[in-house]
C-alpha positions, 0 to 999 in steps of 0.5 A: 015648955021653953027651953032657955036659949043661950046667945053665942055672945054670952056663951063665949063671954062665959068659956072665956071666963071659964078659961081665965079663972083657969089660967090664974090657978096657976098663975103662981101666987102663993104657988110652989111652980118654980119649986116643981120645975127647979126640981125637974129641971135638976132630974133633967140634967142628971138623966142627961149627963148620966145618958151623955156623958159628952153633954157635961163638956158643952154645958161647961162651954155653954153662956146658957142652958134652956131645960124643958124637962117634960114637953108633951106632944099629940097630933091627929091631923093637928097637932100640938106640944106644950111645956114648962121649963128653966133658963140656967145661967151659970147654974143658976135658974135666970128665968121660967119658960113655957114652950108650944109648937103647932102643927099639921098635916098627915100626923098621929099620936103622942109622945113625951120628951125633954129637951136642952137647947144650950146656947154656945155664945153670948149673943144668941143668949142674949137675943133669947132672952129680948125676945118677946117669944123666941122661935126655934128654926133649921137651924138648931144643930142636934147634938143627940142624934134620933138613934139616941147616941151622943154626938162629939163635942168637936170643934164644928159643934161648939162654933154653932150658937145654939145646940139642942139635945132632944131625949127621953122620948116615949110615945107612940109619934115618930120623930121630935124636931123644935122646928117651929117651936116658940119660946115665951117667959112665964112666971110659975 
């Protein structure tokens, strides 16, 4: 009896396929996608301000509020992290991104987290959102430290153009970092 034989060539044509009616389920078209992420992202916010109280003064500071209200992380030697989230400009959701970071090397595990990167003046705001996929670097200053307590607001900390809260964690993975983490609009 001959068993059918599948080339590589029609095999990658058909996972390709397979990944682009994939993709286009949640492309957004007559979807409720931005619906789902205002309402998370507006839980984000409340669980944040409620946790860090200090967190209100410098969203009231910031030109702009990225909020990824769920971004899940897993490694196994590898490792990655995805998530949807809002760009709020005076309260006010401007634009839809997803976020990924890639990694490797000695890692495993999986955690769950949030994030806020405020952005403290006009110019990193404005580069954010020009960029074809902005990437987040050292540079970040945290304004929630690992143990979870809420940093002042001073002076030194609000001159910073872009700060970032990590919180919410759960999982079995130590430490949350955004280094390396890329940024790209989307439309839910």
């Amino acid at each position: 009896m001959n068993k059918p034989t599948v080339s590589r060539r029609v095999f990658t044509l058909g996972a390709l396929a397979g990944v682009s009616v994939t993709a286009a389920c949640g492309n957004g078209i007559g979807g409720r996608g931005s619906q789902t992420i205002d309402a998370r992202v507006d839980a984000t916010l409340n669980q944040m301000y409620t946790s860090f109280p200090n967190t209100q003064t410098l969203a009231a500071k910031a030109n702009g509020m990225l909020i990824m209200p769920l971004v899940t992380e897993a490694g196994l030697g590898f490792g990655g992290a995805y998530g949807r989230g809002a760009l709020r400009v005076n309260d006010v959701t401007v634009d839809y991104y997803s976020v990924v970071k890639g990694s490797g090397g000695l890692q495993i595990g999986a955690q769950q987290y949030a994030h806020v990167l405020f952005f403290m003046t006009e110019d990193a705001l404005t580069g954010f959102r020009r960029s074809p996929g902005w990437a987040a670097g050292a540079d970040l200053e945290y304004v929630i430290s690992d143990r979870g307590d809420s940093v002042a607001a001073d002076t030194t900390t609000v001159l910073s153009p872009v700060l970032a809260a990590v919180f919410g964690r759960a999982g079995l993975r130590v430490g949350a970092t955004l280094e390396g983490t890329k940024y790209t609009r989307i439309i839910p």
